[in-house]
Residue, then its C-alpha position, 0 to 999 in steps of 0.5 A: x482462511x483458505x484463498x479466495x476461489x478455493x474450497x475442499x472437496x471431499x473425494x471419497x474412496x472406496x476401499x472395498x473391491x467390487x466383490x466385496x461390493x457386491x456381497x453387501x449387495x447380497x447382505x450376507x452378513x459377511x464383514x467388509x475389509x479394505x482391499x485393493x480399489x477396482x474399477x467397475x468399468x474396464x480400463x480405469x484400474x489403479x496401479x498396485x503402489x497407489x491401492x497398497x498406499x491407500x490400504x494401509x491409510x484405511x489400517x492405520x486409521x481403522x484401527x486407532x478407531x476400532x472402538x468407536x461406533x462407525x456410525x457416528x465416526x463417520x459422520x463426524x469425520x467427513x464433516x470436518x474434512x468435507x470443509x466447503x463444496x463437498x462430493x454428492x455424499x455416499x449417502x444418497x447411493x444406498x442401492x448396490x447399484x449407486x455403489x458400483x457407480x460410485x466406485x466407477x466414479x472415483x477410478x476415473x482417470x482424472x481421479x487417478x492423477x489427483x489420488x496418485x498425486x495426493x499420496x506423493x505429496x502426502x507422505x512428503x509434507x508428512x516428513x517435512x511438517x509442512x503444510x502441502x498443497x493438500x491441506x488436510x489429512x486423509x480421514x478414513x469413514x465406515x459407512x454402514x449398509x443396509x440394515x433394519x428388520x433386526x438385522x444388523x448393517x454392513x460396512x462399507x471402508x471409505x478414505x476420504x481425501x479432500x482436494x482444493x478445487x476452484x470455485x466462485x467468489x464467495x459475495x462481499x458480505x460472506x467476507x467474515x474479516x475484510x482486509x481490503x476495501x473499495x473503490x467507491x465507484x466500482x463497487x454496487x453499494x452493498x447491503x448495510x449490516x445491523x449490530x446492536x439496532x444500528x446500521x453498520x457500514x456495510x463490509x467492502x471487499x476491495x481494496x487496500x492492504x496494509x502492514x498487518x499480521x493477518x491470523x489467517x492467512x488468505x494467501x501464502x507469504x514469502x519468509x521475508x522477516x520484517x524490521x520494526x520500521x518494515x513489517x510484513x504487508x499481505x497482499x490480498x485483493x478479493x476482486x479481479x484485477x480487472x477492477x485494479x485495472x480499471x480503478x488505475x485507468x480512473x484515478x486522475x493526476x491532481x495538479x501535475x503542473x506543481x512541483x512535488x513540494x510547494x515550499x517558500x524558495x519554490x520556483x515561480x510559475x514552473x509552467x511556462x511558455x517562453x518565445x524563442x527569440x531565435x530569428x525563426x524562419x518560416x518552416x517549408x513543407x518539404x522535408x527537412x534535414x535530420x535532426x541533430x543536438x551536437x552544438x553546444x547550448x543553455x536550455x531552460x525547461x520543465x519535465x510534467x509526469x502527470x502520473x506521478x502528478x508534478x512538473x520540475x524545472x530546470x536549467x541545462x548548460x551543455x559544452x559539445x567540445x567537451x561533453x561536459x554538462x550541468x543540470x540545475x533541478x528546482x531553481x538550484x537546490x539539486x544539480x547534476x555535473x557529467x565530464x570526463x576525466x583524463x584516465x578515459x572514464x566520466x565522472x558524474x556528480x549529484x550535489x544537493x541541498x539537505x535541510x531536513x536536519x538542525x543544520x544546511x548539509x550539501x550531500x554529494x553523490x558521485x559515480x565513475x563509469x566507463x566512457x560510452x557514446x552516450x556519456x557526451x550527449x546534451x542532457x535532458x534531450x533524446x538521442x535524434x537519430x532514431x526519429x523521423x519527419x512526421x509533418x508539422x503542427x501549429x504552435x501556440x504562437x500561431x507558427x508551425x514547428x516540424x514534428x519528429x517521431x519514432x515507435x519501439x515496442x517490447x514482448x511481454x516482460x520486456x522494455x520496464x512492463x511487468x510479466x506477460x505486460x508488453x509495452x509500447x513507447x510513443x516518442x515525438x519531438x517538436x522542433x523549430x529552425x534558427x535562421x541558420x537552418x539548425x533544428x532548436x527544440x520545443x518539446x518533447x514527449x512519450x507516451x507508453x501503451x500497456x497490453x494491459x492497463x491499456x493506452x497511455x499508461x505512462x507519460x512524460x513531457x519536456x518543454x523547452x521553454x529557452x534555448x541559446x546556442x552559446x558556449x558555457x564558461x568552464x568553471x560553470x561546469x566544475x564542481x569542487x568536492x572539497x568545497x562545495x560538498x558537505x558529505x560525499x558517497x558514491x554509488x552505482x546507481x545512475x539515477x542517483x547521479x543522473x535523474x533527468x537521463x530516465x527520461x530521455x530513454x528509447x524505453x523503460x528504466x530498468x531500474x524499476x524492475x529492480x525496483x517491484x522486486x526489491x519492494x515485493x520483497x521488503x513488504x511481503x507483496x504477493x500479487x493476484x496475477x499479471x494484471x495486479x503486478x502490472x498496476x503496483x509496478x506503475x504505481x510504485x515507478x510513479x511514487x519513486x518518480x515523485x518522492x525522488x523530485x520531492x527529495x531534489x527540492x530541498x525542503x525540510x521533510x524527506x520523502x521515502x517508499x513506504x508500504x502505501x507506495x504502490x496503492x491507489x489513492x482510492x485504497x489508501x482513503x480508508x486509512x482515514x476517516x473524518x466526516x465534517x458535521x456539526x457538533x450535536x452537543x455544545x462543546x466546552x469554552x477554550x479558557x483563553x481570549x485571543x488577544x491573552x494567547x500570545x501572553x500565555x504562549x510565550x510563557x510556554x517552553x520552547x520545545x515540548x512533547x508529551x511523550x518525555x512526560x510518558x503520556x503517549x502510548x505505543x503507536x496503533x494501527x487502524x488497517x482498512x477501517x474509517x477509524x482515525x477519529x477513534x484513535x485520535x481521540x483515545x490517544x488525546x484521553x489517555x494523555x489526559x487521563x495520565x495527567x489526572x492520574x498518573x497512570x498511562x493506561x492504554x485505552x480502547x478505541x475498539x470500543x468506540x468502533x463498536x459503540x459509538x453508534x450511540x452517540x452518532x458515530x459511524x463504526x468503519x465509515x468515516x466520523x467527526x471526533x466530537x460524536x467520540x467525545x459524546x460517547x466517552x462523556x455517557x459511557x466511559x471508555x474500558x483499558x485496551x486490555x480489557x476489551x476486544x482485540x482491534x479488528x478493522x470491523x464493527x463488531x457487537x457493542x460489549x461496553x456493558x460487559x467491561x467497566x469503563x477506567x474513565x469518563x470525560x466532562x466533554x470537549x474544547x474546541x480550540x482556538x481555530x488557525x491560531x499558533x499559539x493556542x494550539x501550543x497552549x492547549x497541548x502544553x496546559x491541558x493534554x494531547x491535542x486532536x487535529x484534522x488534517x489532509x492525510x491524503x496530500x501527497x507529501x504526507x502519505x510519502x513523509x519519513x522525516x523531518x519537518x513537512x512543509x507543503x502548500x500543496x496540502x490542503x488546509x481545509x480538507x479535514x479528512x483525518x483525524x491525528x493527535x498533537x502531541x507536543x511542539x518545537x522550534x524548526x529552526x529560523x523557519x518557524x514552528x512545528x507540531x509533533x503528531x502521532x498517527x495511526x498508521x503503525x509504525x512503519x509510517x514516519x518517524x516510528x509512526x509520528x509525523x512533524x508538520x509545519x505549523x507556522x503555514x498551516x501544512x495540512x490545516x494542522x491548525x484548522x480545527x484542534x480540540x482536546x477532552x476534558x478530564x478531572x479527577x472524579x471522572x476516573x473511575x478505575x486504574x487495571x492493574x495491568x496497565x503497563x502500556x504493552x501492545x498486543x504482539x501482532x500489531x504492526x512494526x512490533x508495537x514499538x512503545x513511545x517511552 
C-alpha cells in the first residue's frame, strides 16, 4: 500500500530515434530498433550517458522476451507498471504525427531530470536490494504500428518508467483497510456499507494508530526493533493535520481542579481560595516598587495544568539565609529538599512514597550539580526580575492586587515548540503588599501561543493560597537518607528531583524535546508534517505532566508513557466499544441469593487466577475497531469451554465482528456483550485458527464455511455492585465479562499495580474486559485481575489490576459470564495449542 497522496505514472520512453519514427510513418516494412532518445523540438536532446542507459535497459529486456508476442507483452506489462494515474497512453496517438509529439513530450526538460534521475538511483537500489524512491522496475513495451489490408505492423520499443507523483486523497470509503479512525465531529458521516443484507459501520479514515504490524505499509518506518512490551507503532494519519489541529484545540480539559488520582488519603478540596491575613494595605495607583522573593517564607498552594487536566497541592518551606528548601506534593506522599553542601555544589533530593508493591517502600532520588544563582532562589515561584508593572486587577475578596507581566517569544523549533512551530509564552503575576510594603504573591500564571495550534496551547497556573514570612526550622529542611530513605538512586534528570522547577521556567522544558524524540523513537512514530508533530508533542508533554503528579500521589498503581501517550481522546475512544442497551433475550438467573454470597465467598481461596488453571489465552489486540464486546466475550468462552473440556482453544472473535449482525450486534461500532451471547448461543463460535485473520474491519460473515468448537446455552447476569459474587462467579464458574470506563485517565495510563481512582466513573460502561481472577491488595482491601484487548505492550503484559473494594471503573457495575456444558462442545481442532498469529502486537506473549 503505497502513501497516501501518491501514485505511479507511467512515463513511457520511446526509444526509437525520429528517423526511425519517421520511416514507421512511411511503413516500410523496415524493423524498429532501439537508438538514442531525440528531441523533435530543438534543444531538449538527452545526453549521451542517460540514451546509452536507456539502450541497454530496452536490450536486456527485449531480449529475455523476444519470444513473446509484442502485442500481448506490451499489454500485459504496461498494465502492471501503469499502477494508479497513468501517462495518456500511446495508444491514442497512432498517427506519425501524435508519435513525434509524444517523442517531443518525453524530452521535456522536466522529463529530462526525472529519467536522468531514475537511472541513477536505479542501478544504485539494484546493488544494494533496496527498494528506492522509485519503486518499481522499468518495463520495456513493443507497441505495434500500423497494420492491416494483409500487411504486417511495425514496432515502435518503448521503456516505460513509473515515477511517484502527487496526487489527491483518495475519499474514506476507497480506504481498502482503515488504520486510523475519527473524530466524530470532524468528519461528514460516510456512507454506511452492507455486508451480508447488514449495514455495516461505515470505514472511517482518521484517527488512531495503535501498535500493530501493518502488512502493507503506508508510509516508511525507522529500524527501530520493538521489545515484547514495546512494539513498533506506525504512525499513519489519512486526513491533514489541519484536522489533528483542530481536534487538539476541541478537546476539552474534564476536571483540572482534581489531582491525577482521587485516592482514600488524597487532600481535601485541593482548590481553594485562602485570605491572607497579612494586614494588606490599600493598594496605591502609582507604580509601585519592583517585585522581589528574597525573604525567607511558608507557602501553601496548588499548580492546575488544565491541559494535562489535574491540580496538585503543595507546601513550600524556603530559608533565604541559606537557599535551603522543602516542597511537600500531594499532602506529603512526595517531597523535594534543595540545599547546598560545604564542597560548593547543591544536592537535591526527591523522597517519595511507593505503595504499588506487597510493602510501604520510601524511594529516594538524588542529584549533585554545580551551584548557580538559581539553585538558592524560593521554589515554586518565577524569577522576578523580568516582570514589569501592568496595573492592578480586582480580587475575588473585592481588594485590588497589582499585576506584573513579561512576554518571550521563540523562532521556530525554539523555547519547547516542535519544528517550524514558534511559541509565545504569556507570563503574569499577582501580587499584594504587606503592611510593610513587601510584595506577597497570589497567583501566578503562563500561558503559551503555537504558530501553529494557536492561542493558548499550553498553561499553567499556581495559587498561592497562604503565604508567611517566617523562617523555617532547619531540621525541617534536612532529609537523613539513611533513615528516611528505603532505596536511594541518582540521576541526572532535574525533573526527577525538582518537579515544581518545570513550571517557574521563562519558557518551555527542554526535557520534552528530548522527551518527542526518545518516544518517536521507542514506538516507531513517523509524523505527517510539522503540524501533527506539534500536536503529539503536546500531547505527550500533557500525558508526562500527569503520569509523573499521578506517580507523586502514592497510590497503589504506577503510571507510565505508553503508545496511547500522544493520542487524542477522541482516537483512543475506538479502543473500546460498548454500547448500553437492554438485553433482547431474558438472560439466565445468577444461581445464588444475595444474602447466601458472602457464605459462599468466604469459602473461596484468597487469591485466584484463571490463568495458573491454563484457561486464559495470549492477549489480542483489537487495533482502531469497536470490538472490545467481541473479545471479552470470547475470551470469558474459552475460559469456559476449557473448564468443560479441558482444551484451551483459542476462539475467534473475528467472527463475531463478521456475523454478529445477526443477533443485533454492531461490527466496528460499538456493542453491549449479551448481542454476543445471542449469536454464540444460535451459531456457535469456530477456533481462532480456523477462521479469518483479525482485521480491524467487517468483513463478509463466512461462519457457514467453518464448523463452530462450541455452543452456549446463553449468559448470567451477575449480581450487580456486589464483591463477593463477582469473586464467586469468576472462581465457580469461568471468566467474568466486566464493563468498565476505559477512557478514565488512570487506565489509559496504568503499567502496574493496583489502580484506584475515584476519578473513574463507575457508571460509564464504555468497555468491555474479562475478569479473570481476584486477590487480597493488602490491608486495602480486594482486587480484580482483567485481561484486556490492548495487546500486550498495555499494563501488566496486556492485564491491568483494578480495585474492586471501591468500584474503580465500575468493575463491579455489571459482570456476566456464559454458560456452557458439556454437550454444547461440538469439537476439539487438533491444532489447539494456544499460538498467536506471529504479527499480533507485543509477539503474542502467551499467558502460561
Amino acid at each position: 500500500m503505497r502513501a497516501p497522496g501518491a501514485a505511479l505514472l507511467a512515463l513511457c520512453i520511446s526509444l526509437a530515434t525520429s528517423a526511425e519514427i519517421r520511416k514507421l510513418q512511411s511503413f516500410t516494412g523496415q524493423q524498429a530498433g532501439p537508438a538514442a532518445i531525440e528531441g523533435a523540438q530543438a534543444g531538449t536532446a538527452q545526453p549521451d550517458a542517460t540514451l546509452a542507459h536507456a539502450r541497454r535497459q530496452w536490450h536486456a529486456s527485449h531480449a529475455s522476451h523476444a519470444s513473446h508476442d509484442s502485442r500481448k507483452t506490451g499489454i500485459g506489462r504496461q498494465s502492471r507498471a501503469s499502477i494508479g494515474r497513468a501517462a495518456p497512453s500511446p495508444f491514442s496517438l497512432p498517427s506519425g504525427a501524435g508519435l513525434a509529439a509524444r517523442s517531443a513530450l518525453v524530452v521535456d526538460n522536466r522529463w529530462s531530470k526525472i529519467i536522468q534521475e531514475y537511472m541513477r538511483t536505479g542501478e544504485t537500489s539494484a546493488m544494494s536490494g533496496m527498494a528506492g524512491q522509485f519503486p518499481q522496475s522499468p518495463v520495456t513495451v513493443d507497441l505495434p504500428v500500423g497494420g492491416g489490408n494483409g500487411r504486417a505492423p511495425e514496432t515502435l520499443p518503448v521503456l516505460v518508467l513509473p515515477i511517484p507523483v502527487p496526487v489527491q486523497q483518495c475519499p474514506a470509503n476507497y480506504i481498502e483497510r482503515p488504520i486510523s479512525q475519527p473524530l466524530k465531529h470532524e468528519q461528514p458521516a460516510p456512507q454506511p456499507v452492507v455486508v451480508d443484507n447488514h449495514v455495516a459501520p461505515p470505514p472511517v479514515p482518521f484517527g488512531i494508530v495503535f501498535p500493530n504490524r501493518v502488512s502493507e505499509p503506508a508510509r516508511p518506518v525507522n529500524n527501530y526493533l520493538p521489545s515484547d512490551r514495546e512494539p513498533s507503532s506506525q504512525t499513519v494519519s489519512l486526513v491533514s493535520s489541519q484536522q489533528l489541529i483542530e481536534a487538539f484545540r476541541a478537546q476539552q480539559p474534564r476536571s483540572p481542579e482534581l489531582p491525577p488520582l482521587v485516592l482514600p488519603h488524597s487532600p481535601k478540596n485541593v482548590v481553594t481560595r485562602g485570605l491572607l491575613d497579612l494586614g494588606r494595605r490599600i493598594l496605591g495607583q502609582g507604580e509601585p516598587p519592583k517585585l522581589s522573593f528574597d525573604r525567607s517564607m511558608m507557602m501553601k498552594g496548588h499548580l492546575t495544568v488544565p491541559k494535562a487536566d489535574y491540580t496538585e497541592p503543595y507546601t513550600a518551606l524556603y530559608d533565604a539565609d541559606s537557599g535551603m528548601n522543602r516542597v511537600d506534593m500531594h499532602g506529603g506522599t512526595s517531597s523535594s529538599y534543595r540545599a547546598q553542601v560545604p564542597d560548593g555544589t547543591t544536592l537535591r533530593v526527591m523522597k517519595s512514597l511507593d505503595r504499588t508493591g506487597e510493602k510501604e517502600m520510601r524511594r529516594c532520588v538524588m542529584m549533585r550539580s554545580t551551584t548557580g544563582q538559581t539553585d538558592r532562589a524560593p521554589p515554586v515561584l518565577p524569577d522576578p526580575k523580568p516582570f514589569s508593572f501592568a496595573g492592578y486587577v480586582d480580587m475575588e475578596d473585592g481588594q485590588k492586587a497589582e499585576k506584573w507581566a513579561y512576554n518571550v517569544s521563540g523562532g521556530p523549533g525554539e523555547m519547547g515548540g516542535a519544528r517550524d512551530e514558534a511559541l509565545t509564552y504569556r507570563h503574569e503575576m499577582h501580587v499584594t503588599r504587606d503592611k510593610d510594603g513587601y510584595n506577597i504573591p497570589l497567583r501566578y500564571a503562563v500561558n503559551v501561543d503555537s504558530s501553529t495550534l494557536g492561542p493558548n496551547s499550553d498553561s499553567y497556573e499556581h495559587q498561592y493560597t497562604r503565604v508567611e514570612q517566617a523562617t523555617p526550622q532547619l531540621q525541617d529542611l534536612r532529609i537523613d537518607m539513611d533513615l528516611e530513605c528505603d532505596q536511594v538512586e541518582e540521576t541526572e534528570d532535574m525533573a526527577k528531583v525538582d518537579p515544581m522547577r518545570e513550571y517557574t521556567l521563562p519558557e518551555g522544558d527542554e526535557r520534552h524535546n528530548e522527551g518527542i524524540l526518545s518516544y518517536a523513537s521507542k514506538f516507531a512514530r513517523k509524523f505527517i508534517d510539522s503540524g501533527e508533530e506539534a500536536v503529539r508533542k503536546n500531547l505527550l508533554m500533557q500525558t508526562t505532566r500527569f503520569v509523573e503528579s499521578a506517580n507523586r500521589q502514592a497510590g497503589t498503581a504506577k503510571m507510565g508513557l505508553n503508545f496511547l501517550a500522544d493520542r487524542l481522546l477522541s482516537e483512543v475512544e475506538y479502543l473500546t466499544g460498548v454500547v448500553v442497551s437492554k438485553d433482547l433475550r431474558p438472560s439466565e438467573p445468577f444461581p445464588y441469593l444475595r444474602n447466601q454470597l458472602r457464605d459462599v465467598a468466604d469459602k473461596l481461596i484468597d487469591r485466584f487466577d484463571w490463568r495458573s488453571q491454563d484457561a486464559v489465552t495470549h492477549v489480542r489486540y483489537q487495533n482502531a475497531c469497536k470490538a472490545c464486546w467481541a473479545f471479552a466475550v470470547t475470551a470469558a468462552i474459552e475460559g469456559a469451554l476449557k473448564v468443560q473440556s479441558g482444551k484451551l482453544v483459542p476462539l475467534s472473535e473475528k467472527a463475531l465482528v463478521d456475523c454478529g449482525h445477526k443477533t443485533g450486534a454492531n461490527g466496528c461500532g460499538g456493542t453491549w456483550p449479551s448481542r454476543a451471547y445471542d449469536y454464540v448461543r444460535d451459531r456457535g463460535l469456530p477456533s481462532l485458527g480456523e477462521y479469518r485473520k483479525y482485521e480491524p474491519k467487517v468483513d463478509s460473515c463466512e461462519d457457514d464455511r467453518v464448523t463452530p468448537v462450541t455452543f452456549i446455552r446463553g449468559h448470567v447476569n451477575v449480581t450487580r455492585n456486589n464483591i463477593a459474587a463477582l469473586k464467586v462467579a469468576i472462581a465457580k464458574h469461568s471468566p467474568t465479562v466486566v464493563t468498565v470506563d476505559g477512557l478514565c485517565y488512570s487506565f489509559l495510563r496504568y503499567t502496574s499495580g493496583v489502580l484506584q481512582d475515584e476519578r473513574c466513573s463507575r457508571t460509564a460502561e464504555n468497555h468491555a474486559v474479562t475478569a479473570v481472577g481476584y486477590g487480597p491488595n493488602g490491608l486495602n482491601g480486594i482486587y480484580f485481575t482483567l485481561k484486556n484487548s490492548w495487546g500486550t505492550s498495555f499494563g501488566e503484559n496486556g492485564f491491568i489490576r483494578v480495585h474492586g473494594t471501591s468500584n474503580t471503573a465500575g468493575v463491579l457495575t455489571r459482570p456476566s459470564y456464559p454458560v456452557l456444558k458439556s454437550e454444547d462442545v461440538r469439537r476439539i481442532p487438533e491444532s489447539d495449542v494456544d499460538d498467536p498469529y506471529q504479527d499480533e502486537v507485543g509477539g503474542g506473549v502467551k499467558t502460561r
